[in-house]
N, C-alpha and C positions, 0 to 999 in steps of 0.2 A: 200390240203390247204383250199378250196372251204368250205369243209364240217368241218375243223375244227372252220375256225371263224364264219362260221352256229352254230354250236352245241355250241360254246363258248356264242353266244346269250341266248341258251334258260338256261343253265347252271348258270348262272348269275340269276336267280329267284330264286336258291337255297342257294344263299352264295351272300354276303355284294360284293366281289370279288373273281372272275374268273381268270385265265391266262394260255394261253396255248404255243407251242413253236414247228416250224414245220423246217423242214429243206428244201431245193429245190432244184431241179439243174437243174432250166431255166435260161433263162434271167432275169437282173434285172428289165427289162420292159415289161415284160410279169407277172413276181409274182407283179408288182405293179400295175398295170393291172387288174387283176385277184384278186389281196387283194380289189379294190373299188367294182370290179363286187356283191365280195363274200359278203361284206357289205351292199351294197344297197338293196341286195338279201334279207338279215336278216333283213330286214326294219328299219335299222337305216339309219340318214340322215349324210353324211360327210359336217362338219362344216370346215372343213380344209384340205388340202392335202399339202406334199411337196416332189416330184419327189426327191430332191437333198439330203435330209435327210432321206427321205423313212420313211416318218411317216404322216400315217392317223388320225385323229380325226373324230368323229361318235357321235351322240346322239339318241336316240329312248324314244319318250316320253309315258310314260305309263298309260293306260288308269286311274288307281286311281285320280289322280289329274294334274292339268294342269303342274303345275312347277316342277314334278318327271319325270325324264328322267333319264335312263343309259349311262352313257359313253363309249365309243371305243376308245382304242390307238390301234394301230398296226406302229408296228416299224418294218422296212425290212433292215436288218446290212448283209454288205458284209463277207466273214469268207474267208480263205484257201480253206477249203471243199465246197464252192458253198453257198449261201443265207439263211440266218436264218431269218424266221417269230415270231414276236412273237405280243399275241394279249392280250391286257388286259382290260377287260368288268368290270365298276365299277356299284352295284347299290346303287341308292340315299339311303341315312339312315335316 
């Protein structure tokens, strides 16, 4: 999971929008956890967090201009089979 919303950062240079979709079978408090760690990691800054929704917001502002920055959602939804990640890196147009 770590390494997916890593790589969904730099992926995001290449395409307007990104999205990727991981499955888990930890805890929900350990992938939400682990979804800010894997974030912060990517050098984007969380603008928002919400434990009870399980959804991230993230911004990374890009060296071209001060007011360009990419966006991060990451949504973490309960399922039957255990925890779906999913992470959606937008860039500025």
């Amino acid at each position: 999971m770590v390494l997916m919303l890593w790589l969904m950062s730099g992926v995001v240079a290449c395409a307007p929008k990104a999205q990727g979709v991981v499955r888990a079978q930890r805890s929900y408090e350990e992938v939400f956890q682990a979804s800010l760690a894997a974030i912060q990691e990517a050098e984007f800054i969380v603008t928002s967090q919400d434990s009870a929704t399980g959804t991230i917001m993230a911004v990374k502002r890009l060296p071209t201009a001060e007011e360009d920055a990419m966006r991060m959602i990451v949504r973490i939804n309960r399922a039957p089979a255990g925890l779906t990640v999913i992470a959606t890196v937008v860039h500025p147009f």
